[in-house]
N, C-alpha and C positions, 0 to 999 in steps of 0.2 A: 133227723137233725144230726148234725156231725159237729163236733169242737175239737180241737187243737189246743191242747191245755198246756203251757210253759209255769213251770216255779220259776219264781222272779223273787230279786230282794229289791227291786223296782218296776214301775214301766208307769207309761204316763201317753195320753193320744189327746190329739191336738184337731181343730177343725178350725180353717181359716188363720192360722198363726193364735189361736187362742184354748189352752188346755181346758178340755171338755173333762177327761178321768185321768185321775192320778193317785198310784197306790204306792207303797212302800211293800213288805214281804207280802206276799200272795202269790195268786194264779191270774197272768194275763191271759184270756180263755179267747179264741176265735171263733164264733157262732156263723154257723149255716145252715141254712134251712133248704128244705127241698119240697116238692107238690104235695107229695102222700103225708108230711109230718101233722102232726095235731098236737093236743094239750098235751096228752099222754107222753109227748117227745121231749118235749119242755121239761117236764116233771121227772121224768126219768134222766134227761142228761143232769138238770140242778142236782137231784138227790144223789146223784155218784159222783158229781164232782164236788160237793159239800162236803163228802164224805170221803174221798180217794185220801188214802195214807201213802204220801208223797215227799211229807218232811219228816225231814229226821229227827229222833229223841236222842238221850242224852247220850246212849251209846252208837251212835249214827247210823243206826237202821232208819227205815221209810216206816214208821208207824204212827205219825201224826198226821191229822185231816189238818186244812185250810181253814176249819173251824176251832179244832186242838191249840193250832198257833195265835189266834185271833190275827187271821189275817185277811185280808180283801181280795176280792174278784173284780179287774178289772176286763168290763167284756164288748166284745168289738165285734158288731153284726162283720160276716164279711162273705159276702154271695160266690166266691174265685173257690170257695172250698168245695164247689160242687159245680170245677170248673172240668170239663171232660176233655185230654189229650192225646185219644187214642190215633185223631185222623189228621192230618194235615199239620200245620205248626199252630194254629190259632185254637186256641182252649174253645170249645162249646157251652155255654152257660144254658143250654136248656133248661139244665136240669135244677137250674135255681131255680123259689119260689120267686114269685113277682114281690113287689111291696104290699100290696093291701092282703095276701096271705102270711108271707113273713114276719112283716113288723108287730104284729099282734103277739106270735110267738116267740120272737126274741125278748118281748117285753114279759111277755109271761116267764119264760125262763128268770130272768131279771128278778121278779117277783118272787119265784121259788125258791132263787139261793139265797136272796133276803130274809125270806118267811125262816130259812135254818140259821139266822143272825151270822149269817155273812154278809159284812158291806160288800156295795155293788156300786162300783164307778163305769159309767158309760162315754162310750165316744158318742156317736150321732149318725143313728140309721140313713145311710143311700149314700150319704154325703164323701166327698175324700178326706181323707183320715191322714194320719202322721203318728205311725205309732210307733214308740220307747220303749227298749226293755232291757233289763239288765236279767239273762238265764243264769237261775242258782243252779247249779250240776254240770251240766246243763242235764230240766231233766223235762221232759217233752213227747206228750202222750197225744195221741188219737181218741176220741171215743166215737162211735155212731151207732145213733141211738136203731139204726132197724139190722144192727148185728146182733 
């Protein structure tokens, strides 16, 4: 699985002109899944990004988690993160999972950063999305979970 993790002191995603998640400080996180990912992918990207020291304390170093701040996770299934642009101009999505293996583990993810009392706002898996965000730092990480 791979996410795209932005600090926000907003963002908000919308389906059909009607706000599906919307947070105030947090991490708007981009979820992609790929064939080989399983539970185990889920679980490991939630637990590091429940816990990644991203905000800043009183003397503005990065040593508060998303949890530290009580802040939310809003998180946006999005299949283009494992879009492939090595050949020709049009990205490859092979390498995205289909629906009936992804949505299971976006959800499960979902589950996991809950389970560590982080709110979890969601847009709405397959669908087109409209998504908002105000970047604090801007500060804007990668993780994937089979590095």
């Amino acid at each position: 699985m791979r996410a795209v993790i932005q600090r926000v002191t907003r963002g908000s995603v919308e389906v059909d002109q009607t706000v599906t998640g919307e947070i105030e400080q947090g991490l708007v996180v981009l979820i992609g899944v790929t064939h080989d990912d399983n539970e185990k992918d889920a679980q490991f990207l939630a637990d590091k990004i429940a816990n990644l020291r991203i905000f800043e304390d009183e003397q503005e170093k990065m040593n508060l988690s998303v949890q530290d701040v009580k802040g939310k996770v809003l998180s946006i299934s999005q299949f283009t993160l494992y879009g492939d642009c090595k050949k020709g101009r049009r990205p490859n999505f092979m390498q995205a999972a289909k629906p009936d293996h992804a949505t299971p583990l976006y959800e499960a993810f979902n589950e996991a950063v809950e389970a560590k009392g982080v709110p979890v706002e969601t847009g709405k898996f397959g669908e087109y999305m409209a998504v908002s965000l105000l970047n604090d730092g801007p500060v804007t990480l990668i993780i994937d979970s089979n590095d």
